[in-house]
C-alpha positions as CSV (number, residue, x, y, z in Angstrom):
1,X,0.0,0.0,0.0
2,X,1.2,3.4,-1.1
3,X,-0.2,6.6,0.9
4,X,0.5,10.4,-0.3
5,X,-0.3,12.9,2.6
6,X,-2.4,15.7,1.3
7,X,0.9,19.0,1.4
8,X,-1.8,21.6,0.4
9,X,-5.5,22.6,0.5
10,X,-6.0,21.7,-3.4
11,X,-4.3,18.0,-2.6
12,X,-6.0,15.1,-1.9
13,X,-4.9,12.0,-0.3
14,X,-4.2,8.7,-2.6
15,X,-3.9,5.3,-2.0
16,X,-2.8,2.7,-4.2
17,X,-3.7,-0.8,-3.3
18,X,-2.5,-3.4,-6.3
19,X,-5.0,-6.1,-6.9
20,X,-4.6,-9.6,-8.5
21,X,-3.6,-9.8,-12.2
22,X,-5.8,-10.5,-14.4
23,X,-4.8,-13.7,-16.3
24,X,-5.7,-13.8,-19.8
25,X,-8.0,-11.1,-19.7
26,X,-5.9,-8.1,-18.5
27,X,-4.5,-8.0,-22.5
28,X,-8.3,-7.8,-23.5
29,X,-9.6,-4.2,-24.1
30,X,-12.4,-4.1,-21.4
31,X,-14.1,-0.6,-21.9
32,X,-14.4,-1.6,-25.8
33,X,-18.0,0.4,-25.8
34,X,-20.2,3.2,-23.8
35,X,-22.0,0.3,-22.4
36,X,-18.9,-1.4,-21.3
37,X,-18.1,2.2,-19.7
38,X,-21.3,2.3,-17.9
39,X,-21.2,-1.3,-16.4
40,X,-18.3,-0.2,-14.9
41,X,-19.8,3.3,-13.5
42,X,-22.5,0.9,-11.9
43,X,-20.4,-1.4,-10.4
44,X,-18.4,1.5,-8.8
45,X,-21.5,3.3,-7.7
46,X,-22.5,0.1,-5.1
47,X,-19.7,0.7,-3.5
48,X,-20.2,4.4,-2.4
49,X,-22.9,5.5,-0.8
50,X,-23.6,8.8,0.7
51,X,-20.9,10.3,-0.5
52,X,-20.2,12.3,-3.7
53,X,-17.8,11.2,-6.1
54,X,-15.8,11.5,-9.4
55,X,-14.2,8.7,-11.7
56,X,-12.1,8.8,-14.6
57,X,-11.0,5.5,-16.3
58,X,-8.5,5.3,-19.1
59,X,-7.7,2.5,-21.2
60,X,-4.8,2.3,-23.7
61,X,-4.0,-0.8,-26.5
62,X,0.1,0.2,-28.1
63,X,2.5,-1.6,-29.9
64,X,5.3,0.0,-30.5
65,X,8.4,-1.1,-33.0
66,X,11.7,0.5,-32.3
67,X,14.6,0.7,-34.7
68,X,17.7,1.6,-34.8
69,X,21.0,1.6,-37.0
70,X,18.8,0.8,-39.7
71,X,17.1,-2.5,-38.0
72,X,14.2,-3.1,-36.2
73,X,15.2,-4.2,-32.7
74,X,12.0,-4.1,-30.6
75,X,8.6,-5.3,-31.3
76,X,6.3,-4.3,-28.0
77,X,2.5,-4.3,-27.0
78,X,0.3,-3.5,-23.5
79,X,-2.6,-2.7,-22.7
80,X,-3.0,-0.6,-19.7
81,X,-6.3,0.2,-17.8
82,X,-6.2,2.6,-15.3
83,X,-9.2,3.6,-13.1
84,X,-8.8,7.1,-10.4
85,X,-12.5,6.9,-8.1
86,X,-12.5,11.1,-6.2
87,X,-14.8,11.0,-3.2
88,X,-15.6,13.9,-1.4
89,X,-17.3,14.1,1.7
90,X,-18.4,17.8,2.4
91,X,-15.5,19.6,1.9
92,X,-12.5,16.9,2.3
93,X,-11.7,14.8,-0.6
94,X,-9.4,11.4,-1.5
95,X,-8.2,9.9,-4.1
96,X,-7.6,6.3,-5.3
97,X,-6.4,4.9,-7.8
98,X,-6.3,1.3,-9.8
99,X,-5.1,-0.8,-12.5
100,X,-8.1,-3.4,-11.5
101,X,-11.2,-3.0,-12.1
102,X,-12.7,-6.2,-10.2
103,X,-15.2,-5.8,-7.6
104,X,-12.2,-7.0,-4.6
105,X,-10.1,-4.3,-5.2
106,X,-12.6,-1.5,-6.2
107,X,-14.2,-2.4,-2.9
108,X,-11.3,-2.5,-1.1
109,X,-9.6,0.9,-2.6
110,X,-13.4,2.7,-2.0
111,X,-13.1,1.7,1.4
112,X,-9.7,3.3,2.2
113,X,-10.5,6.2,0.2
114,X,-13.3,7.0,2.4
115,X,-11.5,6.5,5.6
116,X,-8.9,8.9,4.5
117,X,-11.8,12.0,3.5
118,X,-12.6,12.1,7.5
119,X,-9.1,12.8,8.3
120,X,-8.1,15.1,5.4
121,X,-7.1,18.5,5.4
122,X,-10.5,21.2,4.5
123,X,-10.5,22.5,1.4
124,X,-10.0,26.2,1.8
125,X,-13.1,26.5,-1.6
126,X,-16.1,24.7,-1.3
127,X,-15.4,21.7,-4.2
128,X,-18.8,21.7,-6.5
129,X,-19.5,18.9,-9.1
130,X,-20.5,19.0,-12.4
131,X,-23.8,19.1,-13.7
132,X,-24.8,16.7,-16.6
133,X,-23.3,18.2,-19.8
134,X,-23.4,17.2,-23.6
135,X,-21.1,16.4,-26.3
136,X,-20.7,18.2,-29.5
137,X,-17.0,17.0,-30.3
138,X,-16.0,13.3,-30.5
139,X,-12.2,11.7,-31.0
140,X,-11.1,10.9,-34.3
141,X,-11.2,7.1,-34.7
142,X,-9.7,5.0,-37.4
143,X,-9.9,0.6,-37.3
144,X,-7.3,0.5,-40.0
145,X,-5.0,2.4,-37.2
146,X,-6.7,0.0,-34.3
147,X,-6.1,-3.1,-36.7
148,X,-3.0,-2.3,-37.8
149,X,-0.2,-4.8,-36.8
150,X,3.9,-5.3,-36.4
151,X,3.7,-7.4,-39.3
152,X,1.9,-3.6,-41.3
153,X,4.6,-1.5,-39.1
154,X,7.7,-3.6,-39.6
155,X,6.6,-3.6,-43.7
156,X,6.8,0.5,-43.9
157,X,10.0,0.7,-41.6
158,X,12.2,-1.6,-43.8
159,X,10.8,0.4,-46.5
160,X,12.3,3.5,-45.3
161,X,15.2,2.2,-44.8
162,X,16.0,0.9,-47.7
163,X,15.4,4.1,-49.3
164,X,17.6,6.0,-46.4
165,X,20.3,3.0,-47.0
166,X,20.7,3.9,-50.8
167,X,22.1,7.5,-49.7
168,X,24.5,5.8,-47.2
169,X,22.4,7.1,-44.1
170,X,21.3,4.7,-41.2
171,X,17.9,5.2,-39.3
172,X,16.6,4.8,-35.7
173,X,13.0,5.7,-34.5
174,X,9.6,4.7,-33.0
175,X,6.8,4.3,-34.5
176,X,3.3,3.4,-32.2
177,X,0.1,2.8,-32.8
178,X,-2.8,3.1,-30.2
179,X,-6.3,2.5,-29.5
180,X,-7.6,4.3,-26.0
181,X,-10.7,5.1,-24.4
182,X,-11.6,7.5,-21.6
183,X,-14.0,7.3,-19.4
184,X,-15.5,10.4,-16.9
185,X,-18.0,10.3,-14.6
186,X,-19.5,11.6,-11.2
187,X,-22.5,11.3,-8.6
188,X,-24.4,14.1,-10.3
189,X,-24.9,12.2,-13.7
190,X,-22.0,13.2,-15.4
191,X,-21.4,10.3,-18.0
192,X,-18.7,11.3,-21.0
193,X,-17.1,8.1,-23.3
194,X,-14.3,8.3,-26.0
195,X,-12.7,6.4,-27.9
196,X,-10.0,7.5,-30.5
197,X,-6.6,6.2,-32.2
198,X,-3.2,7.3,-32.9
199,X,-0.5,6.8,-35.2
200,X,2.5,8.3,-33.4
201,X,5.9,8.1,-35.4
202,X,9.6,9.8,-35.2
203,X,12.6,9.2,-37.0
204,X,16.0,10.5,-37.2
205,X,18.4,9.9,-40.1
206,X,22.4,10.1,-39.6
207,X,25.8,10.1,-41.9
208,X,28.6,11.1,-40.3
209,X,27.6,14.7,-39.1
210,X,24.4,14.9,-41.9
211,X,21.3,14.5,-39.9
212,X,17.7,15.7,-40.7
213,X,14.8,14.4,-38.3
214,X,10.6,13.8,-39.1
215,X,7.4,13.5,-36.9
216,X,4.1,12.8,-37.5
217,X,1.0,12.3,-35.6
218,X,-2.2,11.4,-37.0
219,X,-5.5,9.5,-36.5
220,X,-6.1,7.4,-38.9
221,X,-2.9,5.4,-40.6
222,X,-4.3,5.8,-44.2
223,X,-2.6,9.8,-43.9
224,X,0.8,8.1,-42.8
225,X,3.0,8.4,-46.5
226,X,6.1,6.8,-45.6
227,X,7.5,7.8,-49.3
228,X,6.8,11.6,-48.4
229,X,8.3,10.6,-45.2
230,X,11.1,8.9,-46.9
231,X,11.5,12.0,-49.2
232,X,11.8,14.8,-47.1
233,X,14.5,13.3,-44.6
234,X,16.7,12.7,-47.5
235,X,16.3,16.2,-48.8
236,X,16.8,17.5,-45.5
237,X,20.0,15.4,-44.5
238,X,20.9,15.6,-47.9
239,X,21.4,19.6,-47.9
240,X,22.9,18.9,-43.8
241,X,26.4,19.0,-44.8
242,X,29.7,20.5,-44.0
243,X,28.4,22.5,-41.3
244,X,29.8,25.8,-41.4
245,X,30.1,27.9,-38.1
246,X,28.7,32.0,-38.1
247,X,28.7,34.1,-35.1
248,X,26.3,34.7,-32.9
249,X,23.8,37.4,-32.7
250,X,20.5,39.0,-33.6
251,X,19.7,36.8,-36.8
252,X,16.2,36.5,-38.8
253,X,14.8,33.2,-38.8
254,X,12.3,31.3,-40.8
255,X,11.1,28.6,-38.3
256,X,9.7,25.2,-39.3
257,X,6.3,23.8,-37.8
258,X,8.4,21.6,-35.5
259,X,10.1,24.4,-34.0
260,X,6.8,26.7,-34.2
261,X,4.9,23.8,-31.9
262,X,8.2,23.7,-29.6
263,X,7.7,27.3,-28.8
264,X,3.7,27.6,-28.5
265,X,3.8,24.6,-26.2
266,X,6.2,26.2,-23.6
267,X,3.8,29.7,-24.0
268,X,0.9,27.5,-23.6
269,X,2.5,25.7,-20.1
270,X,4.0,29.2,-18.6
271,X,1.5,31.9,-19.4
272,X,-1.8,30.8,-20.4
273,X,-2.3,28.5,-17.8
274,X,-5.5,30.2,-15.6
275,X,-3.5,29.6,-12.2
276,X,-0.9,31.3,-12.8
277,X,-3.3,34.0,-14.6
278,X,-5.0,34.3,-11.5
279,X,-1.2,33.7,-9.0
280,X,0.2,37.1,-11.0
281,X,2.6,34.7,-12.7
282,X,2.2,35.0,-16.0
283,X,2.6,38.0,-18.6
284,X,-0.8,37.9,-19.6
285,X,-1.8,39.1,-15.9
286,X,-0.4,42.6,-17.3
287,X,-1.4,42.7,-20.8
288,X,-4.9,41.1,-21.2
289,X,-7.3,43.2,-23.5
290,X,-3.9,44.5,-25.2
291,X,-2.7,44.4,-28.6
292,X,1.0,43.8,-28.0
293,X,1.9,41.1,-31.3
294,X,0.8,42.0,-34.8
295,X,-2.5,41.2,-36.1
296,X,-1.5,38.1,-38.0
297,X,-1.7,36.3,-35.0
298,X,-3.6,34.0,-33.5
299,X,-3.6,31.1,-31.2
300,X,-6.4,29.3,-29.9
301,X,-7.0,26.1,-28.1
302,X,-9.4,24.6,-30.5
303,X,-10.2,21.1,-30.5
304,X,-12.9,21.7,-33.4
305,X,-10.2,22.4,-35.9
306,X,-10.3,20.0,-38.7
307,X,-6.1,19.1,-38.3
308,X,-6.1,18.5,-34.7
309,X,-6.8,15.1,-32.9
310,X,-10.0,16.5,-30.7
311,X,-9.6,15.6,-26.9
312,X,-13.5,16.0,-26.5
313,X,-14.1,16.5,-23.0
314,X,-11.9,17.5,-20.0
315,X,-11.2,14.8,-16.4
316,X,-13.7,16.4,-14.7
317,X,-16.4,16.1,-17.9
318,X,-16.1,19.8,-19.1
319,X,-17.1,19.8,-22.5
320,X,-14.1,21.2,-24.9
321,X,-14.5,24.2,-26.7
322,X,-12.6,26.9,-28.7
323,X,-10.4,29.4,-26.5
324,X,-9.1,32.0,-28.5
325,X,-5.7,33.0,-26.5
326,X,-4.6,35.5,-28.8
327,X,-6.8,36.9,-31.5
328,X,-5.6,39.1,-34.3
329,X,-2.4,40.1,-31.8
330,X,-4.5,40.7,-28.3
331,X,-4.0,38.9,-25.3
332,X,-7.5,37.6,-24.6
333,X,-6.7,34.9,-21.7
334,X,-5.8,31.4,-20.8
335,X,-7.4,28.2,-20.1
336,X,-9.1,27.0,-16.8
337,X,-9.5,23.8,-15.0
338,X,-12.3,23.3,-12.9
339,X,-10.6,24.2,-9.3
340,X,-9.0,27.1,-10.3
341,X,-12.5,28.3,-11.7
342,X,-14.0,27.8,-8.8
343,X,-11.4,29.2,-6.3
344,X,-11.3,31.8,-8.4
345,X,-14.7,32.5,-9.7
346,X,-13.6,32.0,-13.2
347,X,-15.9,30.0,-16.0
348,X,-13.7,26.5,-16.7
349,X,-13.0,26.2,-20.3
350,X,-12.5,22.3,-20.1
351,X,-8.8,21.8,-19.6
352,X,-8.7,20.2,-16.0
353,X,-5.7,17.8,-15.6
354,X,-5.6,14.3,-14.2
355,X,-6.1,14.6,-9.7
356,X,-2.4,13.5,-9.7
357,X,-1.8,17.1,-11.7
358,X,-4.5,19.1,-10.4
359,X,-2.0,21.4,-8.4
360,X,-0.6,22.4,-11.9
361,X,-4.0,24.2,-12.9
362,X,-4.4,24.2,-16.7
363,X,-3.0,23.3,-20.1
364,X,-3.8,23.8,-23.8
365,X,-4.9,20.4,-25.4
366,X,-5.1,21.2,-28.8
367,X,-2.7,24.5,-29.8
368,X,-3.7,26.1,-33.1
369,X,-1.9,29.0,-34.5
370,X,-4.4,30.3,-37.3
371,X,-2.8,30.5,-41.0
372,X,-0.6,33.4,-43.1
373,X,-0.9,33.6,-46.8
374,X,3.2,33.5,-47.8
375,X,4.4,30.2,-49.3
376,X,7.7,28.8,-47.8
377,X,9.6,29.4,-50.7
378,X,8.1,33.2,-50.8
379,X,9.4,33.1,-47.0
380,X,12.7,32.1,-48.1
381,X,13.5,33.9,-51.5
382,X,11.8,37.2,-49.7
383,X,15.0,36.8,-46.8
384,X,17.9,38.5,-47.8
385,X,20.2,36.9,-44.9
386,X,18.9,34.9,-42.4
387,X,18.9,31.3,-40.5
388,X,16.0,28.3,-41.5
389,X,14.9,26.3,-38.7
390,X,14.3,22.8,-38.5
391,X,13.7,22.2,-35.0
392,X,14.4,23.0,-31.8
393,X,15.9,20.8,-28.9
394,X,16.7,20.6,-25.2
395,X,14.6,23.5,-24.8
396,X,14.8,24.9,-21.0
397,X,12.6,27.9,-19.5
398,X,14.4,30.8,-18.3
399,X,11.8,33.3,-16.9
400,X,8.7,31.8,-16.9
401,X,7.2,35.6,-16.6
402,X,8.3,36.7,-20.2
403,X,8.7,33.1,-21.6
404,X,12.3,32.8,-22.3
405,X,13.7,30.2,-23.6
406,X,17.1,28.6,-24.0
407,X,17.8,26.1,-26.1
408,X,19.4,24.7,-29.7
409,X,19.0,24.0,-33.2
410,X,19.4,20.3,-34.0
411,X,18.7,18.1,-37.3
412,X,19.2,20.9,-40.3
413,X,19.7,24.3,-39.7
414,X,20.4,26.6,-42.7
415,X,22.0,29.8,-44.1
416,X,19.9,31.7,-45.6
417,X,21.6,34.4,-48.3
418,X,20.2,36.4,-51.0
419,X,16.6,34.4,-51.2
420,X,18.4,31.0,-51.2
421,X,19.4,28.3,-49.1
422,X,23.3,29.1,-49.2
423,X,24.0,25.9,-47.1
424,X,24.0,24.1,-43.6
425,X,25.7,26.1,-40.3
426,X,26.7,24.4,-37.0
427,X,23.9,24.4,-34.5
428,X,23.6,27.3,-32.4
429,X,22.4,27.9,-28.9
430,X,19.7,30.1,-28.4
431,X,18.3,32.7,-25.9
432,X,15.2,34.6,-26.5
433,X,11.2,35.0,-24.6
434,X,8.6,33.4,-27.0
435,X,6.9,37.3,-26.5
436,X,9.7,39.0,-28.3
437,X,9.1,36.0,-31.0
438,X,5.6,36.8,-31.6
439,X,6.1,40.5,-31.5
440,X,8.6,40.2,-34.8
441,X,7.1,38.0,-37.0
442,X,6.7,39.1,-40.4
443,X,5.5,36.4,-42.3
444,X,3.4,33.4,-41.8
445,X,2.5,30.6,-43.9
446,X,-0.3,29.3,-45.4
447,X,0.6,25.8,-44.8
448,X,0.2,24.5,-41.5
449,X,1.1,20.7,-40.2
450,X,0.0,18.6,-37.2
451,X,2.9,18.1,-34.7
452,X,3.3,16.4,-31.3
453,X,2.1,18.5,-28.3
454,X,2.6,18.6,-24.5
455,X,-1.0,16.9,-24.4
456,X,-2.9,16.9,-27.8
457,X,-1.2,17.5,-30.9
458,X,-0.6,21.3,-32.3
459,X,-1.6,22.9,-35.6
460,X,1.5,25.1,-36.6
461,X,2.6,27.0,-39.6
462,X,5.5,28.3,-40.7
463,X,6.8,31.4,-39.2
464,X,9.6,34.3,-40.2
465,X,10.8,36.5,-36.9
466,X,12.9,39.2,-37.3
467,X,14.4,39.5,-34.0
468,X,15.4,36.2,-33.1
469,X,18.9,35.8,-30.4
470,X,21.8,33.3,-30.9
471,X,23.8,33.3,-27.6
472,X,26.2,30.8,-28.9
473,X,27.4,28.2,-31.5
474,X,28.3,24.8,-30.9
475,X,31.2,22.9,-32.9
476,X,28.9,20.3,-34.4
């Protein structure tokens, strides 16, 4: 048995008890419909009475294959169920949490959790549930990316591999496919059910000091094009040769989708998260209502957008919805969670984390900076010196109050001269707030790409910034 003690007013207690494991049926996926879902919600709710409570259950199906030095060396499946039941008596709360969902150990884990709410620290908030809400979004869900096999995965690795292995260039990477369901519930008749897949896939490409580096995230495994994959590594690594150094400095910089996600992820974590909106800690505090970037930009949270992966409801139920952060270059605000909104009297826009996170306060699921109208080539041949982007990595946060970064370039970064790619540099280190960034860009594509978020994936384009800060270079 594993016990946290609660440190703070917006803690709650959790226990852990592990139950038996489930032969043979712990690889089956149990919550495989809403009815499965509310068998389970039924089953939980004999086992508290008079008391209010909250459950989220999540169940996950992966396989991952792992490659690298151009061979697959790891073929590897699970299927994890995990259920968290919140009960709160008046104004104390506690929290369990299970990987078993048989009537033993929820009984067991319900009766512990209830011993601990008489002893628990008050909330210093009266903690209200959720009303019964509905559902206008769903998760995107593919059966060719739930059906899709080692034998399918292993099939469109070797093909990349032989293409990479034809330029002399080894390969390493992961590439997963999932199926998942989420379950949220509570004592008021709250009753949300997802299910949704994933095709999640990386890859890095190396010769000598050449390198160039792809993601992709998706739904549905029909959109995964391992010959465009194939394709643009190659031209990237291809062009990532005999590095040459240039000194640091104030440089402009065309920035890939990659690198654009890196940044609005880090923004989205440090200062449009409602608690520290509300705590003083975040610029927005002083510049909400203001038009401090140009008008060109825009960044929302917006699960309705047609090239995100929609997480449709939040873990305590909240319906998602569209949250414009920054609209045509004003701060508007962040996103809440639901005990932030109601210690703070604030309206909760459906981005409460897990219990386990709830000190946090509140993330962006599904970043979206809106479009330009500049091709990257018009980007490019419109620079007449400057530095292209590929991405970002080891990215640090300086002052979380400005959003500065440090950080460096990795896997193609280029020279630009005259309009044109004049050839690869040295990475550099880098030093600069993500505010100055959005205050200098000039141009912004019309293309944007899905790319791997903090939670939910992000909808980028390209950007160009004009006032972008090189602290250092690197010899490699």
């Amino acid at each position: 048995m594993w016990q946290r003690a609660a440190g703070s007013s917006d803690a709650c207690s959790t226990w852990r008890i592990p139950g038996e494991i489930q032969k043979g049926k712990g690889r089956c996926f149990q919550m495989k419909d809403i009815n499965s879902g509310k068998e389970l919600v039924n089953k939980i709710k004999r086992f508290i009475k008079n008391y209010e409570f909250e459950i989220i259950a999540s169940e996950d199906k992966s396989e991952l294959t792992r490659f690298a030095e151009s061979y697959i060396h790891q073929n590897v499946a699970e299927t994890n169920l995990n259920l968290i039941v919140k009960v709160i008596n008046e104004d104390r709360m506690s929290t369990v949490e299970m990987n078993n969902i048989d009537e033993h150990t929820i009984a067991k884990n319900i009766e512990k959790a209830i011993e601990v709410t008489k002893i628990a620290p008050k909330l210093d908030y009266h903690y209200q549930l959720l009303k019964p809400q509905s559902y206008k979004i769903k998760s995107k869900y593919s059966k060719d990316t739930a059906n899709f096999n080692p034998l399918n995965r292993a099939q469109l690795v070797s093909q990349l591999i032989k293409e990479v292995n034809k330029r002399r260039y080894e390969a390493a990477g992961a590439f997963k496919t999932e199926e998942s369901a989420l379950l949220v519930a509570n004592s008021e008749g709250v009753f949300a059910f997802d299910r949704g897949t994933k095709v999640d896939f990386n890859c890095v490409i190396t010769q000598d000091s050449s390198t160039a580096h792809i993601s992709f995230i998706d739904s549905d495994m029909n959109n995964f094009d391992i010959n465009k994959i194939s394709d643009e590594l190659l031209k990237t690594a291809l062009k990532n040769v005999e590095q040459m150094g240039i000194d640091p400095g104030i440089y402009t910089v065309i920035l890939s989708p990659e690198a654009v996600s890196e940044i609005l992820n880090y923004a989205g974590y440090t200062a449009f998260n409602g608690k520290t909106i509300m705590e003083g800690k975040s610029f927005v505090c002083h510049h909400q209502g203001k038009k401090i970037f140009p008008e060109t930009i825009t960044v929302s949270d917006d699960p309705s957008n047609e090239l995100t992966m929609p997480i449709p409801f939040d873990m305590v139920g909240y319906p998602r919805e569209k949250v414009d952060l920054i609209q045509n270059g004003v701060i508007k605000d962040g996103v809440y969670d639901h005990l932030t909104a109601l210690k703070y009297n604030r309206k909760c826009t459906g981005n409460t984390l897990p219990p386990e996170q709830a000190s946090f306060g509140a993330l962006p699921f599904n970043l979206v900076m809106k479009e330009g109208s500049h091709s990257v080539e018009g980007m490019i041949s419109s620079t007449k010196k400057g530095i292209y982007i590929s991405r970002f990595h080891y990215v640090n946060i300086l002052n979380p109050m400005s959003v500065q970064l440090t950080g460096m370039t990795r896997d193609g970064t280029f020279l630009i001269e005259d309009g044109k790619i004049a050839g690869a540099i040295k990475n550099m280190r880098f030093n600069t707030s993500v505010v100055d960034m959005l205050k200098a860009v000039d141009m912004i594509s019309k293309e944007r790409q899905t790319k791997p978020g903090f939670i939910g994936p992000t909808v980028a384009p390209y950007l160009r910034i004009n006032n972008f800060t090189f602290s250092s270079n690197t010899s490699f």
